[in-house]
C-alpha atoms as a printed R data frame, in Angstrom:
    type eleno elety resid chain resno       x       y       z
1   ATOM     1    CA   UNK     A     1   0.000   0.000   0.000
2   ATOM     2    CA   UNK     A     2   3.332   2.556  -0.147
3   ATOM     3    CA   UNK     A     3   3.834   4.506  -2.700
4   ATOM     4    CA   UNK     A     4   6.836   2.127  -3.393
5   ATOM     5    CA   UNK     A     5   5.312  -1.315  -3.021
6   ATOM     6    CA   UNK     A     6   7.488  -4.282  -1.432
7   ATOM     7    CA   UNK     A     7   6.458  -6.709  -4.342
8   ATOM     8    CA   UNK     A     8   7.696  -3.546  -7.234
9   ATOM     9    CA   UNK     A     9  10.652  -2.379  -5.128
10  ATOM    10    CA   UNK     A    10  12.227  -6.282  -4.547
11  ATOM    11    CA   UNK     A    11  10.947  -7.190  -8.319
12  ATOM    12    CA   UNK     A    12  13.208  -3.890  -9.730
13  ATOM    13    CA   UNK     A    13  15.678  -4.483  -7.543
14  ATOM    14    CA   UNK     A    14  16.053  -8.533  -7.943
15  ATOM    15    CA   UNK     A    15  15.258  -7.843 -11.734
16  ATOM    16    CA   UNK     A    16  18.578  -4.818 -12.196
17  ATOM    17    CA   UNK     A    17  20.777  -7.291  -9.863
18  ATOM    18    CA   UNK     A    18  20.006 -10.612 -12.538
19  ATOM    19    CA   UNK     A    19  20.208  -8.220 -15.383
20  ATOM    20    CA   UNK     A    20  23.475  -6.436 -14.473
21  ATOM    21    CA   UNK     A    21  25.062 -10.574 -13.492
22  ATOM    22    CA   UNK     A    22  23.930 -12.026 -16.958
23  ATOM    23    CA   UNK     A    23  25.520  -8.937 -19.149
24  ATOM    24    CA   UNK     A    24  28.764  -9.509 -16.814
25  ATOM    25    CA   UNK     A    25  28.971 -13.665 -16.946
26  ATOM    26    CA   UNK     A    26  28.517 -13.258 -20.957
27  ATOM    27    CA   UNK     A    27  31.162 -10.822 -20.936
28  ATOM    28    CA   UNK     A    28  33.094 -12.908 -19.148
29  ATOM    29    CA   UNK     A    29  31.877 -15.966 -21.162
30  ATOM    30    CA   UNK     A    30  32.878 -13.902 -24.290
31  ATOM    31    CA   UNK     A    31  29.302 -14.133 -25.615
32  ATOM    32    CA   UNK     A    32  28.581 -11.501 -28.286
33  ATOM    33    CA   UNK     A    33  26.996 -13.282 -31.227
34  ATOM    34    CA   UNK     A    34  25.705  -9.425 -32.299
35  ATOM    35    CA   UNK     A    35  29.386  -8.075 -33.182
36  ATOM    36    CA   UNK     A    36  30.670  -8.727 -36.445
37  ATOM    37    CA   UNK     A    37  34.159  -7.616 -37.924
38  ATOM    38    CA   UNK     A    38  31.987  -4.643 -39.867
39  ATOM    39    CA   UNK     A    39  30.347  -3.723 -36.695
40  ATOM    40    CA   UNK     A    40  26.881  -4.500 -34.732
41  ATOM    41    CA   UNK     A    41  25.046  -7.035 -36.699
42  ATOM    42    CA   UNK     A    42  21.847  -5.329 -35.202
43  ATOM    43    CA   UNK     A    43  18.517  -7.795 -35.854
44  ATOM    44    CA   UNK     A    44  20.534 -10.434 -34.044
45  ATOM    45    CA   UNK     A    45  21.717  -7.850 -31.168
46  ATOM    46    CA   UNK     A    46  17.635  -7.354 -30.878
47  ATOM    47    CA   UNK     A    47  17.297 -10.758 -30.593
48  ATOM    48    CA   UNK     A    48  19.868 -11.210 -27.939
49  ATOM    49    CA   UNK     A    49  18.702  -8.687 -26.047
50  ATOM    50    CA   UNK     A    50  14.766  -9.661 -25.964
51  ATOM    51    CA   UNK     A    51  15.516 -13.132 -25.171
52  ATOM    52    CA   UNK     A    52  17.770 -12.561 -22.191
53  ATOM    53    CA   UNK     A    53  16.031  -9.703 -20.993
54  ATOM    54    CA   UNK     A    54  12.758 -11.304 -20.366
55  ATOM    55    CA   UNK     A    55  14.836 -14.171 -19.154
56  ATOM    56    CA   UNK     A    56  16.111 -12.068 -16.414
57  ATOM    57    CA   UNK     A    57  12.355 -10.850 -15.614
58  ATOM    58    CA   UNK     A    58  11.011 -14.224 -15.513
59  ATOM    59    CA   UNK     A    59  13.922 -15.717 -13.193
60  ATOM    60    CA   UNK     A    60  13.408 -12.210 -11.301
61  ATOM    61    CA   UNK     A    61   9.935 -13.238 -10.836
62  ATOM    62    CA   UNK     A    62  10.619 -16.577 -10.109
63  ATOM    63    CA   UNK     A    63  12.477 -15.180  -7.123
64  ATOM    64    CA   UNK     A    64  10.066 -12.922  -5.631
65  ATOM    65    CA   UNK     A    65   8.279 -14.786  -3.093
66  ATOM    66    CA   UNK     A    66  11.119 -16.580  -1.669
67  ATOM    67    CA   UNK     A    67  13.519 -12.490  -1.884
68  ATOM    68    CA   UNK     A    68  10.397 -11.233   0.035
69  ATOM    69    CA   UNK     A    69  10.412 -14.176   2.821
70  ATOM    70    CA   UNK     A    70  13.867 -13.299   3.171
71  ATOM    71    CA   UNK     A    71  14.482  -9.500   2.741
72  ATOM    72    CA   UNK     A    72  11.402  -8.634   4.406
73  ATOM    73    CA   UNK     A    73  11.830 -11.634   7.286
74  ATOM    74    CA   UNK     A    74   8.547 -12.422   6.475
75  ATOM    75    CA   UNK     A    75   6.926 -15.482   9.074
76  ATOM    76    CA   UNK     A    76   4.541 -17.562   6.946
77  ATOM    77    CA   UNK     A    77   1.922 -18.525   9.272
78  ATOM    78    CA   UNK     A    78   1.205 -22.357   9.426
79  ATOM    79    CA   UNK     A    79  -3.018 -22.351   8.907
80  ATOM    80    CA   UNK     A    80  -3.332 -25.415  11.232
81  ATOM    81    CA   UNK     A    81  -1.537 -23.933  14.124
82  ATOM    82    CA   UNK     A    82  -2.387 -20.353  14.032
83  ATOM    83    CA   UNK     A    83  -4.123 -19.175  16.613
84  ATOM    84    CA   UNK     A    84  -5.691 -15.372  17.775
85  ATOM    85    CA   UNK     A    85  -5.159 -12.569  15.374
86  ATOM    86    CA   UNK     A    86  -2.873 -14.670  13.654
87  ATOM    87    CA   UNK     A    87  -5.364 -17.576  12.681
88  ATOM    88    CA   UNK     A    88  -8.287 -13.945  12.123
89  ATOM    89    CA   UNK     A    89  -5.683 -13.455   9.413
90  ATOM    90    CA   UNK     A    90  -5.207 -16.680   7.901
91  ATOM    91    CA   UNK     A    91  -8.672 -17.141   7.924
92  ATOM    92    CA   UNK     A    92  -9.712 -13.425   6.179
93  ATOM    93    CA   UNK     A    93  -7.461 -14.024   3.667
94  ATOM    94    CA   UNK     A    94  -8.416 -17.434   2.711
95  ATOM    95    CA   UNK     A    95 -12.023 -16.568   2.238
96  ATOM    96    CA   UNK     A    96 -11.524 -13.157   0.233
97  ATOM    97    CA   UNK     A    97  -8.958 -14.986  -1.819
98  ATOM    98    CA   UNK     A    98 -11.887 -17.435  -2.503
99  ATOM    99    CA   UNK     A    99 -13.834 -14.386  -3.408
100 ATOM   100    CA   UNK     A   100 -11.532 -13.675  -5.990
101 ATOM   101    CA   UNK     A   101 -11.860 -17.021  -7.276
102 ATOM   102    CA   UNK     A   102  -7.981 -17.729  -6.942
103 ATOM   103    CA   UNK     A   103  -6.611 -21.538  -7.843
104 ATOM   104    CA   UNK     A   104  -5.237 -21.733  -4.627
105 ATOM   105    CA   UNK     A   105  -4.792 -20.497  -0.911
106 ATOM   106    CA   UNK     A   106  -1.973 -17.848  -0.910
107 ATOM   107    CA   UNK     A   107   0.699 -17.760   1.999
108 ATOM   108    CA   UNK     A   108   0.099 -15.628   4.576
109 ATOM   109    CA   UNK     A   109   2.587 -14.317   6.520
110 ATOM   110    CA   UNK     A   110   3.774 -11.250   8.938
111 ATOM   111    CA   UNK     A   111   6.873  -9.119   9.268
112 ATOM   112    CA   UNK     A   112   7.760  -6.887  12.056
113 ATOM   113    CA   UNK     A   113   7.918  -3.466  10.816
114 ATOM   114    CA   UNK     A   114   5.886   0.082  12.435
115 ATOM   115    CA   UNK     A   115   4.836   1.112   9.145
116 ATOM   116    CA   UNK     A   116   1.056   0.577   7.885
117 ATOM   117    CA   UNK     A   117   1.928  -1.791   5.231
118 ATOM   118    CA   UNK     A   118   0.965  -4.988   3.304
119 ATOM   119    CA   UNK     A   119   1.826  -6.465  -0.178
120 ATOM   120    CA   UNK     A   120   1.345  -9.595  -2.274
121 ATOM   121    CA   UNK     A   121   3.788 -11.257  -4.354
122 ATOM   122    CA   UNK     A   122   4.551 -14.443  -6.301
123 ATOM   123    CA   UNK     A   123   5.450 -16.069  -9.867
124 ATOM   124    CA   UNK     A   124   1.651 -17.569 -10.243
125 ATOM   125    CA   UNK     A   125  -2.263 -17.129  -9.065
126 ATOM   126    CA   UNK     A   126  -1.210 -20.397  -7.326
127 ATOM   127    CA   UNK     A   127   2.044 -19.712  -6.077
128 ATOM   128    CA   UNK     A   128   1.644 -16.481  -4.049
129 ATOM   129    CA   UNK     A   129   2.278 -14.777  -1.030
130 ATOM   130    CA   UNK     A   130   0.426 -12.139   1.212
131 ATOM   131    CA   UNK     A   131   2.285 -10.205   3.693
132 ATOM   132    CA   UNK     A   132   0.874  -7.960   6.110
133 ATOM   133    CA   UNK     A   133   3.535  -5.811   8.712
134 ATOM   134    CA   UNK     A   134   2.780  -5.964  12.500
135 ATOM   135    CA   UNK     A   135   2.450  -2.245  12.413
136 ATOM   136    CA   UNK     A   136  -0.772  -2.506  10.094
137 ATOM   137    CA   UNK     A   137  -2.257  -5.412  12.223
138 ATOM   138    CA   UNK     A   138  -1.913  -3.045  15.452
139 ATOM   139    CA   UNK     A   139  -3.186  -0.250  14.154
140 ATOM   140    CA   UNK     A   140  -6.352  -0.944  11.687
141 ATOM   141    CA   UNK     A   141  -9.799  -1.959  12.729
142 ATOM   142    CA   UNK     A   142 -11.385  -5.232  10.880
143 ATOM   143    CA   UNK     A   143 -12.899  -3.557   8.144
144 ATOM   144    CA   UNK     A   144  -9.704  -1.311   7.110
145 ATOM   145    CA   UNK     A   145  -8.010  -4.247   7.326
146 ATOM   146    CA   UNK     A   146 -10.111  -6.044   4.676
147 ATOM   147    CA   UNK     A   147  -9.827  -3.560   2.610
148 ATOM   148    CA   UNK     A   148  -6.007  -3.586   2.675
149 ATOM   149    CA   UNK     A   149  -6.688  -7.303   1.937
150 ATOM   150    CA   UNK     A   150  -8.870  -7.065  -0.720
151 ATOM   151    CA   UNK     A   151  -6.566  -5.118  -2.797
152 ATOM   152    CA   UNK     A   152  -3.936  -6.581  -2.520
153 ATOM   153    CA   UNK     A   153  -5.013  -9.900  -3.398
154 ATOM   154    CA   UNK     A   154  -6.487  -8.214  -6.484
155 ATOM   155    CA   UNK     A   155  -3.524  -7.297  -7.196
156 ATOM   156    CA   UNK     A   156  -2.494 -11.093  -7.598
157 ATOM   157    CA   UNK     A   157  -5.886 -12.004  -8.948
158 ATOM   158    CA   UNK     A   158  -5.316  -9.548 -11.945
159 ATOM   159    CA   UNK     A   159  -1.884 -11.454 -12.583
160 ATOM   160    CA   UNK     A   160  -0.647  -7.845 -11.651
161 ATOM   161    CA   UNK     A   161   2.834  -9.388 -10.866
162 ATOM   162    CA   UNK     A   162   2.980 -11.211 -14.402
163 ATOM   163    CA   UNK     A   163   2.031  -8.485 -16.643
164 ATOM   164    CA   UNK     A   164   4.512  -6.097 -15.234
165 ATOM   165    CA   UNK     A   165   7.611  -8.991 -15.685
166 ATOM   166    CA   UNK     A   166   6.299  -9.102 -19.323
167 ATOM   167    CA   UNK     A   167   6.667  -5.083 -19.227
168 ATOM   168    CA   UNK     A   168   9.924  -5.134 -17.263
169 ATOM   169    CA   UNK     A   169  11.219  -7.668 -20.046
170 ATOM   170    CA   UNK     A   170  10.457  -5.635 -22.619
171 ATOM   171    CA   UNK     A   171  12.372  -2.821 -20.915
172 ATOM   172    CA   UNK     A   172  14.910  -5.177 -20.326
173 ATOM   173    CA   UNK     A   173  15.111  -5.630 -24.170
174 ATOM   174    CA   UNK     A   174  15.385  -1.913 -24.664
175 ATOM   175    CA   UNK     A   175  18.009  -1.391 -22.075
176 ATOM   176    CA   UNK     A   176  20.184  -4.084 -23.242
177 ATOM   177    CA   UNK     A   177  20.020  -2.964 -26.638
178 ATOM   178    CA   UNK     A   178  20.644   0.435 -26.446
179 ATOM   179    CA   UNK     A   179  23.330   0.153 -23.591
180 ATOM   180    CA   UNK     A   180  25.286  -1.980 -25.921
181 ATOM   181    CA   UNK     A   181  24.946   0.463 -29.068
182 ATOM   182    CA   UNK     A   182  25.876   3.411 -27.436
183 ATOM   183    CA   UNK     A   183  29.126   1.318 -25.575
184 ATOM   184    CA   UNK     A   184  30.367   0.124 -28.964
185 ATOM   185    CA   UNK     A   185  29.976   3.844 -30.180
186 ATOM   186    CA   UNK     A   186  32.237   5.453 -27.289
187 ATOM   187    CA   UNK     A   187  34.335   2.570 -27.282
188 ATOM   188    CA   UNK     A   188  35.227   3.214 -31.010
189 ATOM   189    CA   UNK     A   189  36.536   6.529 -30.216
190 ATOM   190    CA   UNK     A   190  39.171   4.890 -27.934
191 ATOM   191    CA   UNK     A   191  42.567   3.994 -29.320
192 ATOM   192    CA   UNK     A   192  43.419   1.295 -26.849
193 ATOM   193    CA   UNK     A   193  41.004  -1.086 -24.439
194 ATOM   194    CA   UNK     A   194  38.570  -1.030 -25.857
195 ATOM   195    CA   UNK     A   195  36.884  -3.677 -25.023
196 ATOM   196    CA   UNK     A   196  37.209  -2.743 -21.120
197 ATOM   197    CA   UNK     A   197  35.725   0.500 -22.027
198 ATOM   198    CA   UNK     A   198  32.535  -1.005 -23.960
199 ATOM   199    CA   UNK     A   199  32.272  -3.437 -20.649
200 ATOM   200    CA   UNK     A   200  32.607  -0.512 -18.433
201 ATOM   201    CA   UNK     A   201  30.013   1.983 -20.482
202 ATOM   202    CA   UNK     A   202  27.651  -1.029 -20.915
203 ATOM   203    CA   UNK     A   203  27.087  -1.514 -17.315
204 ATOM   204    CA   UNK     A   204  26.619   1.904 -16.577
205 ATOM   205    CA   UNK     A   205  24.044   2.446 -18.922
206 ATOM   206    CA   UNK     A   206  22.434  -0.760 -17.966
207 ATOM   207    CA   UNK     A   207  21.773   0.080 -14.215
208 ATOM   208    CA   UNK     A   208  20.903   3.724 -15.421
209 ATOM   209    CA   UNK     A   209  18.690   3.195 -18.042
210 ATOM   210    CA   UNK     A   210  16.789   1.060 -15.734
211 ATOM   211    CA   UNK     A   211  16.310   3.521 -13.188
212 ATOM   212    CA   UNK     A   212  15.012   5.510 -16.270
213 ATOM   213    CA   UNK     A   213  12.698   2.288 -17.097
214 ATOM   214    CA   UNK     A   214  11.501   2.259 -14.000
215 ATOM   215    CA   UNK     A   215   9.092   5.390 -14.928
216 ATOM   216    CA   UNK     A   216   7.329   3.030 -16.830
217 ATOM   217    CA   UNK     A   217   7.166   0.455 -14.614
218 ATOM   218    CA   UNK     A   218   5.402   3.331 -12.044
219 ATOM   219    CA   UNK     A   219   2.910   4.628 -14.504
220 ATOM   220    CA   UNK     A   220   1.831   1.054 -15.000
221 ATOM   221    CA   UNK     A   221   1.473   0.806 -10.685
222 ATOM   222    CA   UNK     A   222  -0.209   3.943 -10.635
223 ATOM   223    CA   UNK     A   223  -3.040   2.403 -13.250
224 ATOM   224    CA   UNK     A   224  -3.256  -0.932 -11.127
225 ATOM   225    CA   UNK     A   225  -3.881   1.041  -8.553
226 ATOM   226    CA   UNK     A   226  -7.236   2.007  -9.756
227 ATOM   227    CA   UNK     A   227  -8.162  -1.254 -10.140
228 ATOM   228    CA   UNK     A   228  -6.858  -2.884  -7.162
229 ATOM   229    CA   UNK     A   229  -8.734  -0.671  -5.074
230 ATOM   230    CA   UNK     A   230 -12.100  -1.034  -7.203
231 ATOM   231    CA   UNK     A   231 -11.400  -5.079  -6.557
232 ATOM   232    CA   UNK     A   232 -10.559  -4.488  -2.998
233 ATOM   233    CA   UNK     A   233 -14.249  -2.348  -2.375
234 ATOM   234    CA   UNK     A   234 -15.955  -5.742  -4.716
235 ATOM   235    CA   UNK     A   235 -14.383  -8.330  -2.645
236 ATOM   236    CA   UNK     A   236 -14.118  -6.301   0.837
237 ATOM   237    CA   UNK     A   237 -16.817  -3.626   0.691
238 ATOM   238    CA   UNK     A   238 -16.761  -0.409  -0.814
239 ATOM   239    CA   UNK     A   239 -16.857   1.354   3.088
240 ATOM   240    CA   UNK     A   240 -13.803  -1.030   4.118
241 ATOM   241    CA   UNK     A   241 -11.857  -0.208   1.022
242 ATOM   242    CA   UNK     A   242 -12.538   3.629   1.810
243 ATOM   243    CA   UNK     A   243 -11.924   3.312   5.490
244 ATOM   244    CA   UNK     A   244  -8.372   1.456   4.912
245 ATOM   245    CA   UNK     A   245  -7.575   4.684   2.677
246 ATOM   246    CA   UNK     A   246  -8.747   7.282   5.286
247 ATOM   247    CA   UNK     A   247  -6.861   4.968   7.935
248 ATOM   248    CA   UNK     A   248  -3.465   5.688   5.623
249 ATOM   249    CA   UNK     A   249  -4.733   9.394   5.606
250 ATOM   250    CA   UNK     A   250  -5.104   9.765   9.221
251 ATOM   251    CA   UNK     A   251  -1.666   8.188  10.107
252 ATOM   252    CA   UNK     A   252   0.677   9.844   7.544
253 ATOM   253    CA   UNK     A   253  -1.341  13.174   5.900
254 ATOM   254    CA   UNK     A   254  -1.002  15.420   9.338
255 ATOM   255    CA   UNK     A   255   2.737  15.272   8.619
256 ATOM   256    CA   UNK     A   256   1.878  16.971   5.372
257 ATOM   257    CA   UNK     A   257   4.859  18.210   3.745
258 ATOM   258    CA   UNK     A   258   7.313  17.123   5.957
259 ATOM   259    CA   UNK     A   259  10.731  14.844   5.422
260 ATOM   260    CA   UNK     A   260   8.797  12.162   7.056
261 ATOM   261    CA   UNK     A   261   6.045  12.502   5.085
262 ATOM   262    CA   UNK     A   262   8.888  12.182   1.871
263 ATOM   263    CA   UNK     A   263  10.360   9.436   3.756
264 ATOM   264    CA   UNK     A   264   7.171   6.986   4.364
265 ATOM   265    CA   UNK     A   265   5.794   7.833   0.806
266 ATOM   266    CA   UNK     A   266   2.574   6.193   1.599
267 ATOM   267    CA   UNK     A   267   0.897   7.979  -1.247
268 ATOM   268    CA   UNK     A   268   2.244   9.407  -4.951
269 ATOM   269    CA   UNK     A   269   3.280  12.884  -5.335
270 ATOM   270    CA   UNK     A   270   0.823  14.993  -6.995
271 ATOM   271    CA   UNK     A   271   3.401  16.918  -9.083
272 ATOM   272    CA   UNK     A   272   7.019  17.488  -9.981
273 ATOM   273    CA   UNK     A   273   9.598  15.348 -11.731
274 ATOM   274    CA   UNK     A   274   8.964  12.622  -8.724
275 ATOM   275    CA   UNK     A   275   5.217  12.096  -9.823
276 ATOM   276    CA   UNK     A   276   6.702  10.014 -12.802
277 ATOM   277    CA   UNK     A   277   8.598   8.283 -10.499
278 ATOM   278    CA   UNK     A   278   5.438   7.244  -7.983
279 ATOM   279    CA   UNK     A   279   3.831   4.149  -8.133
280 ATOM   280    CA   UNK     A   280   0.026   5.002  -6.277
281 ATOM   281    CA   UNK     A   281  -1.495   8.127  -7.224
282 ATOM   282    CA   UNK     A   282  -2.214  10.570  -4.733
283 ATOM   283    CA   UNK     A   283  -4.821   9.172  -1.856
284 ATOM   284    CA   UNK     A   284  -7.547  12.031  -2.459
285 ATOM   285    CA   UNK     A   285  -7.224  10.738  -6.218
286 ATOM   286    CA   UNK     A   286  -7.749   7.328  -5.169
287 ATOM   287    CA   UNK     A   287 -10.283   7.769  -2.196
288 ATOM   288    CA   UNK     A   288 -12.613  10.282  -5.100
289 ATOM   289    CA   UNK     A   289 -12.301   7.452  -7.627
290 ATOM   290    CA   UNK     A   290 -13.820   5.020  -5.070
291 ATOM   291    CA   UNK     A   291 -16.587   7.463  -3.688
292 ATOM   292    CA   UNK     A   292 -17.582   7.924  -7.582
293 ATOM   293    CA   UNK     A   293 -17.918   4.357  -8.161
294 ATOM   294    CA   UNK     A   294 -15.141   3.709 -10.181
């Protein structure tokens, strides 16, 4: 539910991390089928490049539940011996999940963390994972929390996580591609190691140019959004969908313009160069959308 969410921040992050590894271990494995003694043979670069950059989205997705268990120090709950709030859980998110007419019973799990927070993650419908932090569980009634739930496991109903590794590959593509043709250009211009340079200048422009990519990867979120919360008020209630929203407003809005308020990012920026970079729109944008039925 932050502006950031867990499941897109570890999915960039795991995704730049494989990407950045494969372009180095084919360097190192001197694999370049693209470069020709006349230059950049370029339909076969853009082959190379679209067929190891969604490989490195699809292995990045592969990773995300079990990155999130561990990054996060997420505690799956076992259903059988859950008990109190943490069997209430269990037991909410089971039955919404049924709602959504999922092929199976996500994991649940907690993580110890202050912040109002939950997310949902995971390669397949089948194979996922919702995580809710203990600071959320303390702090909302019931209902908000419902609402929190609902959304998020629209999130995985919508094969949210899937579509964007199909996006991210295709940025992937891009990235590769145009890190290597710039490289090969500067690297030209040298007189001696070259090759070292072309490494050096493709990496660069491969973690940059992802951070770039990312924009796109946010105005996708902030779209989701939308329609996570519109499944979360179907599956949870419109009221509990609205009250988990006000319950984020209450908590973090008083700080207003604040650092902290920068810091916790529970909502997009309205404006500026950092809107592009936000992945929820703003939460009056989101709370109107939901009082207007949409």
């Amino acid at each position: 539910m932050s502006a950031w969410p867990k499941r897109i921040v570890l999915f960039l992050a795991v995704n730049l991390l494989v990407l950045v590894t494969i372009s180095i271990t084919l360097q190192l494995l001197g694999v370049g089928p693209y470069l020709t003694a006349r230059g950049i043979d370029y339909p076969t670069l853009m082959a190379f490049c679209l067929v190891w950059g969604m490989g490195g989205a699809f292995i990045s997705l592969g990773l995300s539940r079990v990155i999130a268990k561990w990054s996060m120090g997420v505690q799956v709950i076992d259903p059988q011996a859950a008990r109190g709030a943490a069997l209430d859980l269990v037991q909410t998110v089971h039955r919404l999940a049924q709602s959504a007419g999922l092929p199976a019973m996500p994991e649940v799990g907690i993580y110890r963390s202050p912040e109002l927070n939950a997310f949902a993650t995971g390669p397949t419908k089948s194979r996922a994972l919702v995580a809710v932090s203990t600071g959320l569980l303390e702090s909302m009634s019931r209902d908000e929390l419902e609402g929190v739930l609902g959304h998020e496991l629209t999130h995985v109903a919508n094969g949210d996580m899937v579509t964007m590794t199909v996006l991210q590959g295709v940025i992937n593509a891009f990235v590769m591609f145009l890190a290597r043709v710039i490289a090969f250009a500067v690297s030209r211009q040298a007189e001696r190691g070259r090759e070292a340079i072309r490494f050096g200048v493709t990496i660069a422009l491969e973690i940059g140019l992802s951070i770039l990519g990312s924009t796109v990867v946010a105005f996708f979120s902030r779209r989701r959004e939308y329609r996570a919360d519109a499944g979360g008020a179907r599956l949870a209630g419109r009221q509990n969908m609205i009250a988990a929203l006000e319950a984020l407003q209450r908590r973090y809005e008083p700080v207003g313009r604040t650092n902290a308020y920068s810091t916790l990012q529970i909502a997009g920026r309205s404006g500026g160069l950092m809107a592009f970079f936000a992945s929820h729109p703003p939460l009056e944008k989101r709370l109107a959308a939901l009082r207007q039925g949409a």
